[in-house]
C-alpha positions in Angstrom: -132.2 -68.3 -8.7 -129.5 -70.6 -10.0 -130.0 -68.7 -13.9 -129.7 -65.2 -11.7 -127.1 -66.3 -10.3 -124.8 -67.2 -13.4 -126.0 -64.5 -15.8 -123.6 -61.6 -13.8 -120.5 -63.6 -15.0 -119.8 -62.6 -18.6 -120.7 -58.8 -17.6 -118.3 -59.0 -14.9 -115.6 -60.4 -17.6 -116.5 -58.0 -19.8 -116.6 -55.1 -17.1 -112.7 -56.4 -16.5 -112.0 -56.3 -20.3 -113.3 -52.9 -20.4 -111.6 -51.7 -17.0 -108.0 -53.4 -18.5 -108.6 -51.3 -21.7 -109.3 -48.1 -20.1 -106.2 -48.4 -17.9 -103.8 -48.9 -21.0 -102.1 -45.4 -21.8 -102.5 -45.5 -25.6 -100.0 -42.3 -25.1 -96.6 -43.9 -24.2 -93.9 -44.8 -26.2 -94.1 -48.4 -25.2 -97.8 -48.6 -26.7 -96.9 -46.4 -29.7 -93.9 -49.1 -30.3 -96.3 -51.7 -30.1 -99.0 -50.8 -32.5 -96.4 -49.6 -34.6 -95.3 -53.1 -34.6 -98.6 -54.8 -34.9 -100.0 -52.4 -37.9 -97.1 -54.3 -39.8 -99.3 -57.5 -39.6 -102.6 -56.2 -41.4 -103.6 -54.9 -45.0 -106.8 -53.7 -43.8 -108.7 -53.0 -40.5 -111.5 -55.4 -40.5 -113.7 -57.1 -38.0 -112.1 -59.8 -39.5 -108.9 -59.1 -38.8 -109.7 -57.5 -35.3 -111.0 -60.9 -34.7 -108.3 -62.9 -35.5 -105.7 -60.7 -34.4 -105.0 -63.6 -31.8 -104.3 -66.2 -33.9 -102.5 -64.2 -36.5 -100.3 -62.8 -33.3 -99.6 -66.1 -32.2 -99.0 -67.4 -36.0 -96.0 -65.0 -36.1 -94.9 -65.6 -32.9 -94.6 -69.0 -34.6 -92.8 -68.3 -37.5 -90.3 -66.3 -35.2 -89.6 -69.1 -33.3 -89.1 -71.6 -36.1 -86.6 -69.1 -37.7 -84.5 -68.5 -34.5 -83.7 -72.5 -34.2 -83.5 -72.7 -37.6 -80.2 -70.0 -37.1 -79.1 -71.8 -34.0 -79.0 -75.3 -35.8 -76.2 -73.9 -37.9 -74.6 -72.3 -34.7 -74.8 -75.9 -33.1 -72.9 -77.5 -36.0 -70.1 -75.0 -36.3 -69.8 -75.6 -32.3 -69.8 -79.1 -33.1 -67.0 -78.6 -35.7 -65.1 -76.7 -33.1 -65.3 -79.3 -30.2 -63.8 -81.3 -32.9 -61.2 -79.5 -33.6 -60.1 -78.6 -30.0 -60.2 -82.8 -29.7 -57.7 -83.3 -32.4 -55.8 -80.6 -31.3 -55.6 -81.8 -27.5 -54.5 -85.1 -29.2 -52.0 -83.1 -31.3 -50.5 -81.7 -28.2 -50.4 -85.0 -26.0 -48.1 -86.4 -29.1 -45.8 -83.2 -29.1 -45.9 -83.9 -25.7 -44.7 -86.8 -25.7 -42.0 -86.0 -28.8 -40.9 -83.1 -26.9 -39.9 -85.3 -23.4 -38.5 -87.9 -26.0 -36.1 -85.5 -27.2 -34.9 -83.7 -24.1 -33.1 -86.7 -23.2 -32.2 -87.3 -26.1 -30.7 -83.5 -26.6 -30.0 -82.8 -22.7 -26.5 -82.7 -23.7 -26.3 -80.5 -26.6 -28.1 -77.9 -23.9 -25.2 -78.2 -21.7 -22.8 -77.8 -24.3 -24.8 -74.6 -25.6 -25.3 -72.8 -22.2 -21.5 -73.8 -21.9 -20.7 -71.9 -25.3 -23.2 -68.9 -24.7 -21.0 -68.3 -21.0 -17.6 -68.1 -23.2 -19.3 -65.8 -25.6 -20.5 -63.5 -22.4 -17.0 -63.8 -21.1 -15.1 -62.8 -24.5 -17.8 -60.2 -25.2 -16.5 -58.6 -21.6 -13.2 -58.9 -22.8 -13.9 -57.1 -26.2 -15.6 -54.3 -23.9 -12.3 -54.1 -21.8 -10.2 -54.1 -24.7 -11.9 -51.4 -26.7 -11.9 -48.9 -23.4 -8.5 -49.8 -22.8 -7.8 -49.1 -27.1 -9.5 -46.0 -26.6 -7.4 -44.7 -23.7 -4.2 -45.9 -24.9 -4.4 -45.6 -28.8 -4.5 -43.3 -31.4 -7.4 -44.0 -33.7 -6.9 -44.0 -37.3 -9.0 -40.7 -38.2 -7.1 -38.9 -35.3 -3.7 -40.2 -36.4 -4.4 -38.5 -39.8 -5.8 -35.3 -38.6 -2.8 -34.9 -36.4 0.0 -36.3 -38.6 -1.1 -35.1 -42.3 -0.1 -31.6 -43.5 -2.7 -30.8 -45.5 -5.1 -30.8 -42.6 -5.9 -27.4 -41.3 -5.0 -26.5 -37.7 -8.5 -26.1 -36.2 -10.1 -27.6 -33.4 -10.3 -31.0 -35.1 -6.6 -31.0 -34.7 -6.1 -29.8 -30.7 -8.8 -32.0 -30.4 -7.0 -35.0 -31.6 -3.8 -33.7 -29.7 -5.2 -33.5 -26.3 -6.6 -37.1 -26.8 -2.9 -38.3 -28.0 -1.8 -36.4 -24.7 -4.9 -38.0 -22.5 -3.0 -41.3 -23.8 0.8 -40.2 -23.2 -0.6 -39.1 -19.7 -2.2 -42.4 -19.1 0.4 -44.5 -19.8 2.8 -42.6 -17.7 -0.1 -43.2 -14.9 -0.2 -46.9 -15.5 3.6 -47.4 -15.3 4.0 -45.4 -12.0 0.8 -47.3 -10.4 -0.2 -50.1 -12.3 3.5 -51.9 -12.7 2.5 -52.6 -16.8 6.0 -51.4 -17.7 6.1 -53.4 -20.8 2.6 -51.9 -22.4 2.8 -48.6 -20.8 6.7 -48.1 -22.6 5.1 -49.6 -25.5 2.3 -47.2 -25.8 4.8 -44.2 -25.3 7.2 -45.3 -27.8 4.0 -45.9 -30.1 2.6 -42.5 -29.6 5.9 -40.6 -29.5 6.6 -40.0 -33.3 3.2 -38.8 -34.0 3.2 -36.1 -30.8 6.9 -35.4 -32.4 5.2 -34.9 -35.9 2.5 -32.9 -34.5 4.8 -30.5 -32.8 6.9 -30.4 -36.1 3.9 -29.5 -37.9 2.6 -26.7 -35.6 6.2 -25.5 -35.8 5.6 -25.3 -39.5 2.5 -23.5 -39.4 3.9 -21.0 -36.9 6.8 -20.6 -39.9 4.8 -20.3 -42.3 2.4 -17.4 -41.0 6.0 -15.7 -40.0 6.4 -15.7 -43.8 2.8 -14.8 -44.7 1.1 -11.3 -45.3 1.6 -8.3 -43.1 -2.0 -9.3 -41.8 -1.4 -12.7 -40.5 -2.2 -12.9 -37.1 1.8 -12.7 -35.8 1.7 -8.9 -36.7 -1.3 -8.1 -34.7 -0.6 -5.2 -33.1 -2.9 -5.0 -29.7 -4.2 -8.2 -27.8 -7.7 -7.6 -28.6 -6.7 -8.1 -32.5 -5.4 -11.9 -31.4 -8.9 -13.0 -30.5 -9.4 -13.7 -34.8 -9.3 -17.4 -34.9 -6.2 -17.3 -36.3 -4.8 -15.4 -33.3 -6.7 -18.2 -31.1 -5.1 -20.6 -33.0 -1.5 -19.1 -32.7 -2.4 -18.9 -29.3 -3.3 -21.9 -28.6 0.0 -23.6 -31.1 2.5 -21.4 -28.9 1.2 -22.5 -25.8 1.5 -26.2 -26.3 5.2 -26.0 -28.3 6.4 -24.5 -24.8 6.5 -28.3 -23.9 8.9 -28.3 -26.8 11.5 -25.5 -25.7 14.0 -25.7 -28.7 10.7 -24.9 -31.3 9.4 -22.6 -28.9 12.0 -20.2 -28.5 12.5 -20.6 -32.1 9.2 -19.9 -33.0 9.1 -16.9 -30.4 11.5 -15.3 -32.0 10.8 -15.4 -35.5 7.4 -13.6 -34.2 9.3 -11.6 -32.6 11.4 -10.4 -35.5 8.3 -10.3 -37.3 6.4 -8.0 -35.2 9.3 -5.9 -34.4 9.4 -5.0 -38.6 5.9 -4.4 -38.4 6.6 -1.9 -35.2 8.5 0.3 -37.0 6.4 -0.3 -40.2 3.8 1.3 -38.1 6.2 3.9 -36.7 7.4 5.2 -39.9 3.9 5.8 -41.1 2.8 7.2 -38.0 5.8 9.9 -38.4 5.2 10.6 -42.2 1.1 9.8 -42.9 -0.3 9.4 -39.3 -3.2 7.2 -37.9 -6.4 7.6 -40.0 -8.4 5.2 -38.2 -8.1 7.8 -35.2 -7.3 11.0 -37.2 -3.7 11.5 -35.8 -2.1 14.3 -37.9 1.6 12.9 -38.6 4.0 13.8 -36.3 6.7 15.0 -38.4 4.5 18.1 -38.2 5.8 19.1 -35.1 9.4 18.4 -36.1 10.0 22.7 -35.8 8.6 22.4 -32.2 11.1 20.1 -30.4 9.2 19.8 -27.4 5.9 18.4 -29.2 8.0 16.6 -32.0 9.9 14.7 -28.9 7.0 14.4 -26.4 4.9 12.9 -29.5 7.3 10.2 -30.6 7.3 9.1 -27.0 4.0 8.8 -26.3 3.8 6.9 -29.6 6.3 4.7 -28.2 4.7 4.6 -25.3 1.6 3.7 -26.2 2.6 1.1 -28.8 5.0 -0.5 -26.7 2.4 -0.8 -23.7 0.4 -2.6 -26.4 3.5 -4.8 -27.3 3.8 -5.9 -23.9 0.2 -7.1 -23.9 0.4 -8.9 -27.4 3.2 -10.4 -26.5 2.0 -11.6 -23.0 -1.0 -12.8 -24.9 1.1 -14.7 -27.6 3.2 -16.6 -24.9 0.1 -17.7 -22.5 1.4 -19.4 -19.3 4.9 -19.1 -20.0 4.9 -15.0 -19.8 3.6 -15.8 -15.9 6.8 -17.7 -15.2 9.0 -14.8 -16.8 11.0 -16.6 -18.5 13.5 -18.2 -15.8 15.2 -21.3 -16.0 12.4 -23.0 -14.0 9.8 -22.0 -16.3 9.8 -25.2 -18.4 6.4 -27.5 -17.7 8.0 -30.0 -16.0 4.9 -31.5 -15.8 4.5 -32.1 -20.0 8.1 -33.4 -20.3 8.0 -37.2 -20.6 11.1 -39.6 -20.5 11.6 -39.2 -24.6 12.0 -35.4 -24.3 15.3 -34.5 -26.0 15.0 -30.8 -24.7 15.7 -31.7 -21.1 18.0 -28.4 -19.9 17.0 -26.1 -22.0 15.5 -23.0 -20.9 12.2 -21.0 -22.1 12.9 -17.1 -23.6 12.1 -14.5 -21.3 9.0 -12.3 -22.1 10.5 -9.3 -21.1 14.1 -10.5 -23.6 11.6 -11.4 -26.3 9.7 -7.6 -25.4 13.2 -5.6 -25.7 13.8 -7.3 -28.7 10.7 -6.1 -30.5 10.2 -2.9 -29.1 14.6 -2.2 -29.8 13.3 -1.9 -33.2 11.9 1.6 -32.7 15.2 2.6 -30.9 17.5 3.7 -34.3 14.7 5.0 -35.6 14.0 7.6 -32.8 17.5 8.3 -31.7 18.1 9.7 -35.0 15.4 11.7 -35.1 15.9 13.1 -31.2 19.6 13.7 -31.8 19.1 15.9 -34.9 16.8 17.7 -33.0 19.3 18.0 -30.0 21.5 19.7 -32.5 19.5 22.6 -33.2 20.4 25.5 -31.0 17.3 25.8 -28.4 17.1 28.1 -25.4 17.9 26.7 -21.8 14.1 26.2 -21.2 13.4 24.5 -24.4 16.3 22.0 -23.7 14.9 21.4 -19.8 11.2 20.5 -21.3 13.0 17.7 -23.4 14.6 16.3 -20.8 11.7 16.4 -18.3 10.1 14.6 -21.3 12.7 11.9 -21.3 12.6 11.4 -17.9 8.9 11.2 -17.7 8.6 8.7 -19.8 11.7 6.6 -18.7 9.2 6.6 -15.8 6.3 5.5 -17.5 7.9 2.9 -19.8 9.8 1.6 -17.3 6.0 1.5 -14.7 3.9 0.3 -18.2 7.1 -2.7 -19.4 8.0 -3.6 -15.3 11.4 -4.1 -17.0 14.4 -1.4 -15.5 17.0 -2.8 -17.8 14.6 -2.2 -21.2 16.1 -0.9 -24.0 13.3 1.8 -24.2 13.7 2.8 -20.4 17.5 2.8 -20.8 17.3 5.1 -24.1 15.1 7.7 -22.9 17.2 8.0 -19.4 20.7 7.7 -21.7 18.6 11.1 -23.6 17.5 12.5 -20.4 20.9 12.6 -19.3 22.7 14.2 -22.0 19.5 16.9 -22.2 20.1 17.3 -18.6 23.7 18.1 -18.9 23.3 20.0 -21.9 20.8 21.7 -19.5 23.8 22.5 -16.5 26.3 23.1 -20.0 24.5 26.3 -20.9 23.8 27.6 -17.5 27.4 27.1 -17.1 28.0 29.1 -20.5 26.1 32.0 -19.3 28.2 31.9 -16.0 31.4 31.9 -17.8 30.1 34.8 -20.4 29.2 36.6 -16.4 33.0 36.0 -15.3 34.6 37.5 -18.8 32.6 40.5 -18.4 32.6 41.9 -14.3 35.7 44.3 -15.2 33.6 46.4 -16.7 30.3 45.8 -15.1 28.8 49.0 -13.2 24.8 49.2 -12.6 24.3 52.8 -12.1 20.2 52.5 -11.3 20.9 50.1 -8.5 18.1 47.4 -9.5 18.4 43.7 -10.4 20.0 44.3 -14.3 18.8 42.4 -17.2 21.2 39.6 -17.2 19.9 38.8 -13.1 16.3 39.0 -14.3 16.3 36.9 -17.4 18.3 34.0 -15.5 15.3 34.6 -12.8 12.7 34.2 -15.6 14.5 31.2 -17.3 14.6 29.5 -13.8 10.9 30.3 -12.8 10.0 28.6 -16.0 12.3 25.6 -15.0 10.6 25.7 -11.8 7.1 25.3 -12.9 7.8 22.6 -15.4 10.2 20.6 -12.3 7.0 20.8 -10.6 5.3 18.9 -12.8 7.8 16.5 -12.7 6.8 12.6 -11.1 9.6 13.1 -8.9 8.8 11.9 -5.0 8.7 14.8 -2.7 11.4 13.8 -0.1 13.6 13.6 -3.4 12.5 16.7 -5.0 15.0 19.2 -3.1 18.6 17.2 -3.1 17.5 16.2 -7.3 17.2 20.3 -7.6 19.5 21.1 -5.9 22.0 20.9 -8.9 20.2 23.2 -10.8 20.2 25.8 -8.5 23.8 25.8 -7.9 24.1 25.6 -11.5 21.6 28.8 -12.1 22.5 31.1 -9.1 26.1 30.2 -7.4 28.0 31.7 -10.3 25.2 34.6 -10.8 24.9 35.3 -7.2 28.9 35.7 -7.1 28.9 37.9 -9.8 26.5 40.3 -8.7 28.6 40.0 -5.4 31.6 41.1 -7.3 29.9 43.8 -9.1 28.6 45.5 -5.7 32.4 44.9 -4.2 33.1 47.4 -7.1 30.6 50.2 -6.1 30.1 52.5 -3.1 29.8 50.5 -0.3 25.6 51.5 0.1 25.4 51.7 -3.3 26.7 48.1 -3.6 24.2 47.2 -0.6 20.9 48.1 -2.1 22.3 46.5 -5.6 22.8 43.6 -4.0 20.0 43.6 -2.1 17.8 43.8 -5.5 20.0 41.3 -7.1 18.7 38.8 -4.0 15.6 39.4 -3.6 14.4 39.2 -7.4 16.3 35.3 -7.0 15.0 34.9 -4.0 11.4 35.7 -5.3 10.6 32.2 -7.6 12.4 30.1 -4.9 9.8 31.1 -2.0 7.0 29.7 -3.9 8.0 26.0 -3.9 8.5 23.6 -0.9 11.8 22.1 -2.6 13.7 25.3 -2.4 13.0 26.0 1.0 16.5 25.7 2.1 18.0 27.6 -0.8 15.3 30.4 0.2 16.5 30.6 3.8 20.2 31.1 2.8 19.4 33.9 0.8 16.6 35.3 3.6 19.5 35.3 6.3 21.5 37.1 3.1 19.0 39.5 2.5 18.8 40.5 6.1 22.5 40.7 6.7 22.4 43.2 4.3 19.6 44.9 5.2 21.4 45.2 9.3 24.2 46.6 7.5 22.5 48.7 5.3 20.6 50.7 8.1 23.8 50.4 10.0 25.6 52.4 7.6 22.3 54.9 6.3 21.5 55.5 10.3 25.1 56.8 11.0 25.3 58.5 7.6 21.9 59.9 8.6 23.1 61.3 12.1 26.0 62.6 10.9 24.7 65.1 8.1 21.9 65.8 10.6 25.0 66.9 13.3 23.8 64.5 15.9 26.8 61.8 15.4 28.9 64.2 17.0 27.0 65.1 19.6 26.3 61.7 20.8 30.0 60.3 20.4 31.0 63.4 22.6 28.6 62.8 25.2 29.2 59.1 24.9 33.3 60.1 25.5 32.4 63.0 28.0 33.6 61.9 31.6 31.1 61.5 34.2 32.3 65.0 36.2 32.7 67.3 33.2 29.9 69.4 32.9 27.8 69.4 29.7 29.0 73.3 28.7 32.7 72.2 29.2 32.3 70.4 25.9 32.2 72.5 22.7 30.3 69.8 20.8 27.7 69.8 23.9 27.6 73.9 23.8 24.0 74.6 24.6 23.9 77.5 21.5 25.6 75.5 19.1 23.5 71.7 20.3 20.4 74.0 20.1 20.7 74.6 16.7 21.7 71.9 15.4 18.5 70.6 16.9 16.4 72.7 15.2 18.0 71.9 12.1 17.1 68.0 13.1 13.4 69.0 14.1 12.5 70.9 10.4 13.9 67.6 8.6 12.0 66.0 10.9 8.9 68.3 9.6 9.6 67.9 5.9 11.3 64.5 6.2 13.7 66.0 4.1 17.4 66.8 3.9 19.3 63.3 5.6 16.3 62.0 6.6 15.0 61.4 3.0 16.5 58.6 2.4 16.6 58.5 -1.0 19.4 55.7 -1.3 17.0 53.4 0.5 13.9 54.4 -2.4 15.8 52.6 -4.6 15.6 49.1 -3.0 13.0 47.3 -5.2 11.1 44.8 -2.9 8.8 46.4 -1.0 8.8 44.5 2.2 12.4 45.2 2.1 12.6 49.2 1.7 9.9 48.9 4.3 11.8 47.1 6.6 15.1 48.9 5.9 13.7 52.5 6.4 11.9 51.1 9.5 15.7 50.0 10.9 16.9 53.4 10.2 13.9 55.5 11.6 15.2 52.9 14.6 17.9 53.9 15.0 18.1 57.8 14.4 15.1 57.4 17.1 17.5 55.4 19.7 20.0 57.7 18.7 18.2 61.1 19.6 16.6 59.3 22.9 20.3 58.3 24.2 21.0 62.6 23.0 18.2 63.8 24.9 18.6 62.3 28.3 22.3 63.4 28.0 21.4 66.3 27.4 18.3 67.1 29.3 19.6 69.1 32.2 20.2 72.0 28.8 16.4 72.4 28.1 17.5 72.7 24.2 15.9 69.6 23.2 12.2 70.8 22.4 11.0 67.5 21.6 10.5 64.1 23.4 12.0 60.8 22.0 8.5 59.6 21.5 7.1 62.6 19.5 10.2 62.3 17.5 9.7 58.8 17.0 6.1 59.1 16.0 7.1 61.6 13.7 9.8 59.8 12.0 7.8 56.4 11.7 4.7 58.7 10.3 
């Protein structure tokens, strides 16, 4: 039992073995490792070495462990040599230590001293940052003194640069002495900087001199303001702008530009008269000398043009001071200092500087005008040059905003002698009219020659005054002149030449003469009054007219007679009592009337009244006599109605006689 009963154990051990090796998993990558690692320890796969596999396992586990303290024994020494070093070196420290408190009482007062020392340094190195702001408010630097002082130095923005800093200063000081009460240093620091601002307006003086004297294309002779903007026109700019704080060099430089560009103005003049303008193709004007109109009217809009242009150079060249124009309170007071010499003296005027340039083209054009003045012209050709004048008087006078120009002043001077040379030749023809009425006799009874060429001349002088920029409430008392001028002395002779003819005759001349003057006058609102005098003319003449061709009328048609005599008959006197009222003789004198009344022949033609040449006028004369020879034979009728001679009624007479 007892030898059954041990026997099971080494299977059971074995079964456990066996069990232990089944559950290994030959397939990971821990057991792959692993016999990858123990294959290393064998030649050859023995039972042998199976058998042994312990021992030889445990033999290297052995040898591993006798290598790893055989590293960690030189790790311990070099740990050792280290403790020993951090011991020497904590005694090291305890003696620095100890050194170190040994001499901080010894040097406690060479610390004091020092923070002492580094506190002044702090406090002068405040000072030095005080001083160099206030040196760099109040003083020139060296580079800056040169640029501004040294004429070989170009005057670019380097230069204004260095100006307005020297200013900046000036300004400064001035500030300090009114606020700060530092009269000593800020009268110092103006005295210091007051020769090198005067030697910087001496040498932009200079400059401006110099490009005075230079090329016709320096910057001075410029002829529009757009040219300026070169940079030497910005420069120039710039130059005259801050020498107006310098009056005397100013006003001397202004005018040396100014005589300049006033050569260079009529430069430009003369070759516009002889060569033209090529860069805009402008044909010379001299062409046009043989049309005086053009050749005039060309010259001035040359002027005109040119001198607008002038005005804006000019503006341009003087900056702020042209705003001020010119007057004696134009001087920056506010860039005068207490050193200024030109206290008093007063800035040019833009508009003096202006005249000056632009009186340049005045020689030049007068002579040119007046030896077209001389040329004999016709009455219109001499109006259209004065209306020139005086439109561009106009327009110089709007473009230059100056009345007193020497421009304005010459073109109304030219306007005015055109203008009386104008009233001189109407005059002329007037007096040739006077020499010659004696023996003056218009046989055809219309307006003659002389009446309708002084009508056309007029009309032309009408339309171009119509033109003219001449304000409407003005327009009738400024041509009024030339109407009296035109038609009094015409309308007098033609007055005086009817006065010499038959009295109807003279009637319908004169009413032809009126009308055809009348006729250019009705057109325009100016001559409206002028119009109605010679409406209320024309129709006194026309009353007097048909007064004179109704009673001429009734007498060769016998009814004048008839009518005075029943007009003259007394109230009791019985109609056959009167020979003129005879019933045989009235009857046929009414039959007479009634076939010219047929055949509107005989006196009631009218011929003399054919021959009036307006039409609303014949009309209206032939429509006062039919009037009246119709009143007259009503007024005959009723006298005469108790007779029975009268065949017709006054209204079939009428209808006939107005048909």
């Amino acid at each position: 039992m007892a030898t059954g009963a041990v026997a099971p154990a080494p299977s059971s051990h074995l079964t456990k073995k066996i069990q232990k090796a089944l559950t290994l998993r030959v397939d990971s990558q821990a057991s792959r490792d692993a016999l990858k690692c123990l294959s290393g320890f064998f030649d050859e796969n023995t039972v042998h070495t199976r058998r042994n596999m312990r021992s030889t396992i445990e033999g290297q586990n052995l040898l591993l462990h006798q290598e790893f303290v055989s590293s960690f024994g030189a790790l311990e020494r070099q740990i050792e040599a280290l403790d020993n070093l951090v011991c020497g070196l904590d005694r090291a420290c305890e003696k620095a230590t100890k050194e170190l408190r040994s001499s901080k009482s010894e040097t406690q007062a060479i610390l004091e001293k020092a923070s002492a020392l580094r506190q002044e340094s702090r406090i002068m190195e405040e000072k030095q940052e005080v001083l160099s702001k206030f040196l760099a408010r109040f003083r020139l630097s060296e580079a800056d003194t040169q640029v501004v002082r040294n004429p070989d130095q170009p005057l670019d923005a380097t230069f204004f640069e260095a100006f307005e800093r020297l200013e900046q200063m000036r300004s400064n000081a001035r500030l300090m002495l009114s606020t700060c009460g530092q009269q000593t240093s800020g009268v110092d620091i103006l005295h210091e900087t007051s020769e090198i601002l005067e030697a910087s307006y001496e040498r932009m003086f200079v400059w401006v001199q110099q490009q005075c004297r230079g090329p016709r294309a320096a910057a001075v002779t410029k002829s529009t303001a757009t040219e300026l903007d070169t940079p030497a026109g910005t420069v120039l700019k710039r130059v005259l702008v801050l020498l107006a704080e310098r009056p005397v060099y100013f006003n001397h430089c202004i005018r040396d530009i100014s005589r300049v560009r006033r050569q260079a103005l009529v430069q430009r003049f003369s070759e516009a008269l002889s060569h033209g303008d090529a860069s805009c193709g402008a044909r010379p004007i001299e062409l046009q000398a043989s049309e005086p109109v053009h050749y005039i009217s060309d010259m001035l809009a040359w002027i005109h043009e040119n001198g607008v242009s002038e005005s804006a150079a000019i503006a341009a060249l003087m900056g702020r001071v042209a705003n001020t124009e010119g007057q004696g309170d134009a001087r920056m007071s506010a860039g005068m200092d207490s050193h200024s010499t030109d206290v008093g003296i007063v800035l040019v005027s833009v508009h003096g500087i202006l005249d000056f340039t632009l009186e340049g083209l005045v020689t030049p054009f007068s002579s040119r005008a007046k030896q077209v003045l001389e040329v004999e012209a016709s009455i219109v050709v001499v109006y259209k040059i004065a209306q020139v004048f005086a439109f561009y008087a106009n327009m110089l006078n709007e473009s230059l905003h100056a009345k007193d120009s020497c421009l304005v002043g010459m073109c109304r001077d030219f306007h005015a002698k055109t203008y009386q040379a104008f009233l001189d030749m109407w005059e002329a023809q007037s007096q040739k009219l006077r020499q010659g009425v004696a023996g003056v006799y218009v046989s055809e009874l219309a307006a003659p020659a002389f009446v309708l060429e002084a009508v056309n001349t007029l009309s032309e002088v009408l339309s171009i005054y119509d033109m003219a920029l001449v304000p409407a409430e003005e327009r009738e008392s400024d041509f009024l002149p030339i109407l009296s001028a035109a038609f009094d002395p015409l309308l007098n002779h033609c007055q005086q030449v009817a006065a010499m003819m038959d009295i109807a005759d003279g009637q319908v001349f004169l009413l032809n003469c009126v009308a055809a003057m009348q006729s250019p006058l009705s057109k325009h609102k100016f001559t409206a009054q002028r119009s109605s005098m010679y409406a209320a003319l024309l129709d006194d003449q026309v009353r007097a007219l048909v007064a004179g061709q109704t009673a001429a009328a009734l007498a060769k048609l016998g009814l004048a007679e008839r009518i005075e005599a029943l007009r003259q008959k007394s109230p009791n006197t019985p109609l056959s009592a009167v020979p003129e009222l005879h019933p045989v003789s009235l009857a046929a004198t009414l039959r007479s009337f009634y076939n010219s009344l047929f055949t509107l022949g005989g006196a009631l033609a009218l011929v003399l009244l054919e021959r009036i040449s307006d039409r609303d006028l014949r009309c209206q004369a032939r429509s006062g006599v039919t009037r009246g020879i119709a009143a007259a034979y009503e007024e005959l009728y009723f006298g005469i109605e108790e007779l029975g001679v009268a065949l017709h009624t006054p209204d079939q007479v009428r209808t006939l006689l107005e048909s």
